[in-house]
One Martini backbone bead per residue (centre of mass of N, CA, C, O) as a GRO file, in nm:
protein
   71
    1UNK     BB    1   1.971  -2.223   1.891
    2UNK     BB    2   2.166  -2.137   1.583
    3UNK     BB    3   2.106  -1.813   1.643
    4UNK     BB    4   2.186  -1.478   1.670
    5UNK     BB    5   2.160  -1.130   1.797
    6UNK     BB    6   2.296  -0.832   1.817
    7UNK     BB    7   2.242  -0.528   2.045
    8UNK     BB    8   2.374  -0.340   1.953
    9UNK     BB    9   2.405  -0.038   1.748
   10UNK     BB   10   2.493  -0.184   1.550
   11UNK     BB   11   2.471  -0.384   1.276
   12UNK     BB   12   2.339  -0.676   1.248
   13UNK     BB   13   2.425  -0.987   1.294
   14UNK     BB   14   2.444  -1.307   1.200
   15UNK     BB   15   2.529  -1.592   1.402
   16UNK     BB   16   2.682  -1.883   1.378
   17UNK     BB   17   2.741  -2.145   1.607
   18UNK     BB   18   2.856  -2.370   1.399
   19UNK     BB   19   3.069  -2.171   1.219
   20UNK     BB   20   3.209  -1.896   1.396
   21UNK     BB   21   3.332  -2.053   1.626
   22UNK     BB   22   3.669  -2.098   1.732
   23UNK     BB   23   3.707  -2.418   1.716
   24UNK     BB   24   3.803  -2.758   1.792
   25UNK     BB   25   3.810  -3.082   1.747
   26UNK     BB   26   3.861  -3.109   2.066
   27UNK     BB   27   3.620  -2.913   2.194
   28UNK     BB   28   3.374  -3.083   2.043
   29UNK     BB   29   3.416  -3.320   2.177
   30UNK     BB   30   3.411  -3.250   2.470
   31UNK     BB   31   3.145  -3.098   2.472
   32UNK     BB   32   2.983  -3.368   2.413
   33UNK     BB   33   3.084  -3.516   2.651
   34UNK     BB   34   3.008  -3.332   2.855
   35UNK     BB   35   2.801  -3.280   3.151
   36UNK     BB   36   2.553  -3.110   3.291
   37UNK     BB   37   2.476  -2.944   3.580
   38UNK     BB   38   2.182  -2.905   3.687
   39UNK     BB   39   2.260  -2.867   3.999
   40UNK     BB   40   2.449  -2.621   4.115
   41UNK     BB   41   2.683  -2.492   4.283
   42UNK     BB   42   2.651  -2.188   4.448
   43UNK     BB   43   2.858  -2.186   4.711
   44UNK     BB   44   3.107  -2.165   4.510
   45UNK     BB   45   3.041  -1.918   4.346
   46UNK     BB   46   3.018  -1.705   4.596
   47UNK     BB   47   3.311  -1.753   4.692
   48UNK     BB   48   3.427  -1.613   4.449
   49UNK     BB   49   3.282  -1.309   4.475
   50UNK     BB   50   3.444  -1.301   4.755
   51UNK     BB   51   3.717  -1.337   4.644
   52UNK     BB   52   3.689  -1.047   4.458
   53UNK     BB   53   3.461  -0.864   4.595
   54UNK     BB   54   3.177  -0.826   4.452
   55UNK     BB   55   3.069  -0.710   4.776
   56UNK     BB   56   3.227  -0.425   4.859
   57UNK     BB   57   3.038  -0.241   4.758
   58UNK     BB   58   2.829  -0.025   4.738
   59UNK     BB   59   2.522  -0.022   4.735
   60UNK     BB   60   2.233   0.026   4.571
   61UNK     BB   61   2.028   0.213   4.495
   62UNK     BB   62   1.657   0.290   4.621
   63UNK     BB   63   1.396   0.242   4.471
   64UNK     BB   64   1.096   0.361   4.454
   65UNK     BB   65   0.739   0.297   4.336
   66UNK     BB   66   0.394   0.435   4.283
   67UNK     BB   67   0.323   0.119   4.249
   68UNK     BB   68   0.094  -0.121   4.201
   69UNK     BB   69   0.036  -0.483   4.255
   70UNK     BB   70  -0.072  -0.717   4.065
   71UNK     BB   71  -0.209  -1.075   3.979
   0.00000   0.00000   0.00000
């Protein structure tokens, strides 16, 4: 996907990634390079929020819905 549209309430720009954003020729470089790890370990990812506390607040408030779900 080479372009995106903003969602915000402002007037729609189309981003073009490959010209708009701001990146240097070794950037794109590094970019080619690197691989991305198709198998995340998510272990590491929870261990980050719970050292900056996004774990902390109260709970979100319950929702019930008065509808059936079917397959």
């Amino acid at each position: 996907m080479e372009n995106m549209r903003s969602s915000g309430k402002s007037k729609s720009k189309v981003l073009n990634l490959e010209k708009d954003l701001l990146l240097t020729r070794e950037d794109m470089i590094y970019m080619d390079q690197e691989e991305m790890d198709s198998d995340p370990d998510l272990g590491k990812y929870f261990d980050f929020l719970e050292e900056i506390g996004a774990f902390d607040g109260p709970a979100p408030e319950k929702i019930f819905y008065d509808a059936e779900f079917e397959f």
